[in-house]
C-alpha positions in Angstrom: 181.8 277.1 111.8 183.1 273.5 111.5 187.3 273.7 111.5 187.5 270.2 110.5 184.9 270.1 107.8 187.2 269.3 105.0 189.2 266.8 106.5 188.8 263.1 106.2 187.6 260.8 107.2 184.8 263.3 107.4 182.7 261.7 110.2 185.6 260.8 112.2 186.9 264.4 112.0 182.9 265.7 112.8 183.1 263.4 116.3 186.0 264.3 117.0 185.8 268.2 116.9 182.3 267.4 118.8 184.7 265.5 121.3 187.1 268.7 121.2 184.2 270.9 122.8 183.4 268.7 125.7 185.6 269.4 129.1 187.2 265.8 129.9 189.6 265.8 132.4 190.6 262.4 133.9 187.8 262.6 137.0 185.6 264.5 135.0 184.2 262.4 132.3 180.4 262.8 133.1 179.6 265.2 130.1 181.4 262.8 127.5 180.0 259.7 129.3 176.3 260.8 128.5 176.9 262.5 125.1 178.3 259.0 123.8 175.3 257.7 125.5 172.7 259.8 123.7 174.8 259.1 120.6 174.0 255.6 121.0 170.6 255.7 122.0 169.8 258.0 119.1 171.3 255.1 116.9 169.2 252.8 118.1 172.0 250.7 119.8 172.0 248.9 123.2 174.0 251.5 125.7 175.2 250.5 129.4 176.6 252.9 131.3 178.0 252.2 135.1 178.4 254.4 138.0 182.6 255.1 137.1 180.7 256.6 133.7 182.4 253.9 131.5 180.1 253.5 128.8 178.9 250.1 126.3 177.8 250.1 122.8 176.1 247.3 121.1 175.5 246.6 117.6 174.4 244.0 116.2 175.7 241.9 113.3 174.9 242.8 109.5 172.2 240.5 108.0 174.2 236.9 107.9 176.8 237.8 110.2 174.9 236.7 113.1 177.0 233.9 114.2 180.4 235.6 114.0 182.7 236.2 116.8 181.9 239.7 118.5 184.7 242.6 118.1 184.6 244.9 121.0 186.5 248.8 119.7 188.0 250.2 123.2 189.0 253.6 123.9 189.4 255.8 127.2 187.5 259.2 127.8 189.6 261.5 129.2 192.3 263.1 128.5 195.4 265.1 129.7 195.3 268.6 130.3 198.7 270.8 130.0 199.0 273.6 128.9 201.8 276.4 127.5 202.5 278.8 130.4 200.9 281.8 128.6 198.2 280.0 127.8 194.6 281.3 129.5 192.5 278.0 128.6 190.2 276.5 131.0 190.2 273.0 131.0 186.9 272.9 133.3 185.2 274.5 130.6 186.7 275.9 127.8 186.7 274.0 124.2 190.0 272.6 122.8 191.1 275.6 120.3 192.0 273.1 117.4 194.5 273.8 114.7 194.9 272.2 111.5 198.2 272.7 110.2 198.9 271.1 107.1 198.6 267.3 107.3 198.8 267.8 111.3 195.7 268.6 113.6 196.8 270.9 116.4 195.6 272.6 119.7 196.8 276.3 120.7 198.5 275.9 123.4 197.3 272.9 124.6 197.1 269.2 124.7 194.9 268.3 121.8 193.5 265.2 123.6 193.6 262.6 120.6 195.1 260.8 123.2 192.4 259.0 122.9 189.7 261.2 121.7 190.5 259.7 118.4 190.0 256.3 119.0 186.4 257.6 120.6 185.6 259.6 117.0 186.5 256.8 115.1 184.6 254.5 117.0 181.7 256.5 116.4 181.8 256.8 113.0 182.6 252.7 113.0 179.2 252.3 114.6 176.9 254.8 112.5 178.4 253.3 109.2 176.4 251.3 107.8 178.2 250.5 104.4 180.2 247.5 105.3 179.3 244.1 106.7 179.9 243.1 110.5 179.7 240.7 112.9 178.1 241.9 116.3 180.5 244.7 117.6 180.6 246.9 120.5 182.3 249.9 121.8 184.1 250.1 125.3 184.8 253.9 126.3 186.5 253.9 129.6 187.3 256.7 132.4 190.2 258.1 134.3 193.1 256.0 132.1 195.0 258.5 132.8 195.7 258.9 135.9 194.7 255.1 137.3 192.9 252.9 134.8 190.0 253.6 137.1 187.4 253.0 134.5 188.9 250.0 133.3 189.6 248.5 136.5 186.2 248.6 137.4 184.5 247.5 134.5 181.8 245.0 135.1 183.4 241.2 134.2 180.2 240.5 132.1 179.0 243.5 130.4 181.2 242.9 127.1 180.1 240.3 124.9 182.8 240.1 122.2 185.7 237.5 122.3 188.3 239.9 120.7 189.3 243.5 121.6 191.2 246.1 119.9 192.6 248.8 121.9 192.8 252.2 119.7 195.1 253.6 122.2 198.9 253.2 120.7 200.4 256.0 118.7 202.1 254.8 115.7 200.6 253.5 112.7 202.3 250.7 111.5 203.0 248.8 115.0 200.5 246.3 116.8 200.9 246.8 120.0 200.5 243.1 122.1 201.6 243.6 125.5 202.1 246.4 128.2 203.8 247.2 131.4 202.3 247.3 134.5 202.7 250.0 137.4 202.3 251.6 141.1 202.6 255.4 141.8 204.5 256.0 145.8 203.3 259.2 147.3 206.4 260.3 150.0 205.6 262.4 152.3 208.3 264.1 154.1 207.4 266.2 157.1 209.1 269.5 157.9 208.1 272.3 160.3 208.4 275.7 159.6 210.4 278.3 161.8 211.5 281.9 161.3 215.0 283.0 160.7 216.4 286.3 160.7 216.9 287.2 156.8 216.7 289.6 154.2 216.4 288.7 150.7 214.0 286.4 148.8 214.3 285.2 145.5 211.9 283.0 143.1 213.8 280.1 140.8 211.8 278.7 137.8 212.6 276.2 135.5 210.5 276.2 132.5 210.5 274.8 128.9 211.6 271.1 129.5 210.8 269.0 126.8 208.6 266.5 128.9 206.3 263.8 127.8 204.7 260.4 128.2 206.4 259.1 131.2 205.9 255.2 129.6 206.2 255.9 126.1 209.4 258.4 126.2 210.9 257.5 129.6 214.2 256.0 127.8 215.0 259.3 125.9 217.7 261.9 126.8 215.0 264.8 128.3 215.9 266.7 131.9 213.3 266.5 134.7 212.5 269.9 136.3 212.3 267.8 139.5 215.5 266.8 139.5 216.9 270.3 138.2 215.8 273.0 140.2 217.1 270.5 143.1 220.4 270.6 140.8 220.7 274.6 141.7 219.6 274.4 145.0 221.9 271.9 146.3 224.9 274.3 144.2 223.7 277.6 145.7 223.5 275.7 149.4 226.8 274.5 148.9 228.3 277.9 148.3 226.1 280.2 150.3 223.6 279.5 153.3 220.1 279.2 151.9 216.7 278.7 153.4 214.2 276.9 151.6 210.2 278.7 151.8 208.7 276.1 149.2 209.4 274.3 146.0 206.8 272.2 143.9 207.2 271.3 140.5 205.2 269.2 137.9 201.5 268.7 137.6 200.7 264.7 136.0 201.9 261.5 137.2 202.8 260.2 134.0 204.3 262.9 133.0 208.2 263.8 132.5 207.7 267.4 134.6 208.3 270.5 132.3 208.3 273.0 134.7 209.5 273.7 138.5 210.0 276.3 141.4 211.4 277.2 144.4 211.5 279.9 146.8 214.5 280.7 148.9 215.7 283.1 151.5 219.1 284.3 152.6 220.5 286.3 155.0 222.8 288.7 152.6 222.5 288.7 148.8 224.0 286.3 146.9 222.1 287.0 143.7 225.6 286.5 141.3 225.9 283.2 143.1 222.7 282.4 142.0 222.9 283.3 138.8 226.1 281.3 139.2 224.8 278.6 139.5 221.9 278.7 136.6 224.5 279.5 134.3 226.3 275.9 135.5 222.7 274.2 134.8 221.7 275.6 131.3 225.3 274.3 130.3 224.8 271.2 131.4 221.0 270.5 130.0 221.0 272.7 126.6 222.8 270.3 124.2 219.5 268.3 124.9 216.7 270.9 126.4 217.6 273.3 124.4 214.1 275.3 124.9 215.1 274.9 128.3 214.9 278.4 130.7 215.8 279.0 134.5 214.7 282.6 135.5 215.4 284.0 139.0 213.0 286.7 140.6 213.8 288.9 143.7 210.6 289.0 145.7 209.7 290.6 148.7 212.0 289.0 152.0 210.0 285.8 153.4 211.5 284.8 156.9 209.3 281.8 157.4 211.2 279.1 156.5 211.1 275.1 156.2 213.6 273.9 159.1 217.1 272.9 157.6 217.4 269.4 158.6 214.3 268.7 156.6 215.9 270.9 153.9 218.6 269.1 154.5 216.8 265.8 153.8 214.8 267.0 150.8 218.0 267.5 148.6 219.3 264.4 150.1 216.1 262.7 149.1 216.2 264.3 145.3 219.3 263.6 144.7 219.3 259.8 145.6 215.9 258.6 144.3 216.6 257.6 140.2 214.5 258.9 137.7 214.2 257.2 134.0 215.2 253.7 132.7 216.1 251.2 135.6 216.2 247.8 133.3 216.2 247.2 129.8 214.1 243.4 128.5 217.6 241.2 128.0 215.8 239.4 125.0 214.7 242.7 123.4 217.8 245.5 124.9 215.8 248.1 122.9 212.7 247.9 125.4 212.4 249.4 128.7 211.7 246.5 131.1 211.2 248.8 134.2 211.4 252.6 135.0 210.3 255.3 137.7 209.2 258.9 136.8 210.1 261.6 139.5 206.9 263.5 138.4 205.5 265.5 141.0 206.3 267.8 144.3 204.5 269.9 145.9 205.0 271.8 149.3 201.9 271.7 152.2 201.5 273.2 155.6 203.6 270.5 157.4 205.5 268.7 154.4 206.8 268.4 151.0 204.9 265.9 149.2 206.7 263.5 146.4 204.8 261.2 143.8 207.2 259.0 142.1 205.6 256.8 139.3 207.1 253.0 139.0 206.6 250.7 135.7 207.9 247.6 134.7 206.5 244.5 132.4 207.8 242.0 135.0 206.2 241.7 138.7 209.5 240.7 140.3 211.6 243.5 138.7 208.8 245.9 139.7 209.1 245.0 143.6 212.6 245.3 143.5 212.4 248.8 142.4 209.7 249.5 145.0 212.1 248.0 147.9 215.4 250.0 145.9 213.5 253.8 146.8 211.7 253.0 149.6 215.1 252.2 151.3 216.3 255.5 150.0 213.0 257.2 151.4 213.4 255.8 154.7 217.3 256.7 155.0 216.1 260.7 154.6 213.5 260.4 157.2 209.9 260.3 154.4 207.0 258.4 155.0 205.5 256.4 152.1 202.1 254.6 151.2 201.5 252.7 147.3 198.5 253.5 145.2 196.5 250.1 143.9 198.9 250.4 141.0 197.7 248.8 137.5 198.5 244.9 135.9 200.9 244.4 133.1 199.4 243.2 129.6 201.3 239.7 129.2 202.4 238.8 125.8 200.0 235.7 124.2 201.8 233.9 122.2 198.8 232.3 120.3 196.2 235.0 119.1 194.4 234.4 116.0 193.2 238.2 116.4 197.1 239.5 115.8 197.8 237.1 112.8 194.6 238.5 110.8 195.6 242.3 111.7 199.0 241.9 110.4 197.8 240.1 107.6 195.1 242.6 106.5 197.4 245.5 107.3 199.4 244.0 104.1 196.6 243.0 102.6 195.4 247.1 102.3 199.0 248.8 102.5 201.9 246.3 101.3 203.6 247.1 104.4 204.6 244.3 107.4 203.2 245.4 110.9 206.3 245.7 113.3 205.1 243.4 116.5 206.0 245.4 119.9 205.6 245.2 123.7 205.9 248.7 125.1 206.5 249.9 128.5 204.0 252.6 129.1 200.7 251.1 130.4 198.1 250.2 128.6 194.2 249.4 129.8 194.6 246.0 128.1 195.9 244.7 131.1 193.0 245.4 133.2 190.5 244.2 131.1 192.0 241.2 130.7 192.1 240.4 134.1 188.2 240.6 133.7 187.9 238.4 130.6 191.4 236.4 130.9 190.1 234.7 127.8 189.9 237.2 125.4 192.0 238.2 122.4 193.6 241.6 122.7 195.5 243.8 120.7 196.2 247.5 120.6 196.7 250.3 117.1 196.3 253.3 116.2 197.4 256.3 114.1 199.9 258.5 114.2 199.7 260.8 117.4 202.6 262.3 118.7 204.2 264.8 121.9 201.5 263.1 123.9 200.7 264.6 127.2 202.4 268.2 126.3 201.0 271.0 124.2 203.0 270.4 120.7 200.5 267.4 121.0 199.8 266.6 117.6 197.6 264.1 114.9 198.4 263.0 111.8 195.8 263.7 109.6 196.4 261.0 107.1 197.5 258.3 109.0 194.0 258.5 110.8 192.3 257.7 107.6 193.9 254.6 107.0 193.2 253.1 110.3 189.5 253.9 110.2 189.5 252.2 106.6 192.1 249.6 108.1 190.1 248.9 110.8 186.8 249.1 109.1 188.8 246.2 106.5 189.7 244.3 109.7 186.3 244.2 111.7 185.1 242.6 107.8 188.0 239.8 107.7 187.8 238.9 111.0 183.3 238.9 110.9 184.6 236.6 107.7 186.9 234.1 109.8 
């Protein structure tokens, strides 16, 4: 049976519970890249599909509308995948368990994945609809956005035809989105060797129930990063009693504020009230703003293979001195972050502790000096270091005859102004328009919020009016 059925818009809601059954992980967007495919094909529409399985749509213009400018509707495939710690789901395979929960659509336990699954249903239902005139329009669904804008950096620099774009990736209704930071994710690697030690108790720390979220979108608000915590406690129990450390690891998503960390440690006598101690000092120092926040500690049976202490040494050293959150604010606009870094994942190996810090900043200069600002701190603590291909920032156009008729038609439907933004997480608009440097971009969408955690959630109603907005925008604009 249909859980949606009775929601509206009714098409939008029947793609995207369709969507909702279809494993998409970022990487593993073959399954959605062909469904959308066979969609298309089954519409009679001309598909393209490329080897990164980003996928073209092609419709052509309504009888008349021949000769207006093309619209290209542009959403990404994938999606993120956390889950609550109790949860049992399956990303590789299992549906999305959605939940409809008054005027807010829901996954159990899990990210719901209308970031940006939604953008794809409504697309869809855009391009079966047949009730409303057009100029030629097309759909661009892209892949791994998540994780590296692979999709869109690789999309071909002539396959779209359309001279405007609107990105349905933003999460408030209301704002047009018009331009985007850019970014680079540094993997650290620092190596350590492992020796034995004579000890006899183990314990397991876990710090659980963070708050989280988008790493771009909510970098400037007041949430704890288990990274930087469960370092917090180790760093208090070392200074009070000797402790050895077996592994630690902690967050899962590179654009992700990391809920949840671990560590192992050994000692040579017990110091569980010490410990505890020290947990005790943490939760009143995070609650008044994590307040879901939980540190458990586990005895577990006595590990004497242990990470050497100098590199133990060097790993708090290294936590402790490399930022995390808001490193500049835009001095024309002190309300938006102008550059940030997420401490976002770290993960123990045989011979090292891997670190993946995640940098973003709208300006190219302010983004270098970050870059220069940690590696300096990553060299001082002994780490090596290498930078992913990063992503380009979205630059803001001050002429764009594309944002004028959106705000206008936005009044024109709801009496309400369109707030004008630049925001800091990044946004696929800057690599498409280093294909088509030309082309008129802009970025909307409904109400979507907790992105990337799983209190995830839609709002129902807000959805509808952008698919009627947008269906009322393609119109004026095929018009002009």
């Amino acid at each position: 049976m249909r859980k949606l059925k009775k929601l509206q818009p009714e098409r939008v809601f029947y793609y995207f519970e369709e969507i909702s059954k279809i494993p998409r992980e970022s990487y593993q967007e073959k399954a959605i890249s062909d469904y959308i495919v066979d969609f298309g094909r089954k519409l009679g529409l001309e598909t393209y599909q490329d080897s990164s399985y980003n996928v073209v749509l092609r419709k052509k213009a309504s009888l008349g509308y021949e000769s207006s400018s093309g619209i290209i509707m542009q959403g990404h495939l994938d999606m993120v995948c956390e889950k609550e710690d109790d949860s049992f789901h399956d990303f590789s395979k299992d549906p999305i368990d959605l939940i409809v929960d008054g005027n807010k659509l829901k996954a159990n336990k899990t990210t719901l994945g209308a970031d940006n699954g939604i953008a794809v249903a409504i697309a869809m239902a855009i391009l079966e609809d047949d009730s409303f005139e057009h100029g030629p329009i097309e759909f661009l669904g892209t892949t791994s956005e998540e994780v590296d804008l692979g999709g869109a950096l690789a999309i071909d620099s002539k396959i779209l035809k359309g001279s405007m774009l609107i990105n349905l990736d933003s999460e408030d209704e209301g704002i047009i989105t018009v331009g985007s930071a850019g970014g680079i994710e540094l993997d650290i690697t620092l190596p350590t060797t492992k020796v034995y030690e004579d000890l006899s108790f183990s314990w397991n720390i876990e710090v659980k129930n963070l708050s989280g979220g988008h790493s771009g979108v909510e970098i400037h608000k007041k949430k704890g990063n288990a990274n930087k915590i469960i370092s917090e406690i180790l760093s208090d129990i070392n200074f009070e009693e000797e402790i050895f450390l077996v592994e630690i690891s902690g967050g899962s998503k590179d654009n992700a504020i990391p809920r949840n960390a671990s560590a192992t440690i050994s000692s040579k006598k017990d110091i569980s009230t010490t410990i505890k101690n020290s947990i005790n000092k943490i939760l009143e120092k995070y609650r008044s703003f994590e307040p879901n926040i939980q540190v458990e500690m586990i005895e577990v049976d006595t590990i004497t293979k242990v990470i050497d202490k100098e590199s133990f040494k060097n790993y708090l050293g290294l936590i402790k001195n490399i930022p995390t959150g808001v490193n500049t604010w835009i001095k024309e606009y002190p309300d938006i972050v102008e550059s940030s870094d997420n401490l976002a994942i770290v993960k123990t190996s045989v011979d090292s502790i891997e670190i993946i810090v995640s940098l973003r900043s709208s300006e190219v200069n302010i983004l270098k000096e970050l870059q220069d600002k940690i590696v300096n701190i990553v060299e001082e603590f002994g780490a090596n270091y290498d930078f992913s291909a990063g992503y380009p920032e979205w630059r803001f156009n001050p002429i764009s005859n594309l944002r004028e008729k959106a705000i206008s038609t936005y009044k024109e439907l709801y009496k309400k102004d369109m707030k004008v933004e630049v925001i800091h997480a990044g946004l696929e608009c800057g690599a498409i328009s280093q294909k088509y440097p030309n082309m008129d971009i802009i970025s909307i969408g409904p109400n979507i919020k907790e992105v990337h955690t799983p209190s995830e959630y839609l709002d129902i109603s807000s959805t509808e009016r952008i698919y009627n907005y947008l269906k009322k925008l393609i119109n004026n604009l095929s018009k002009y």
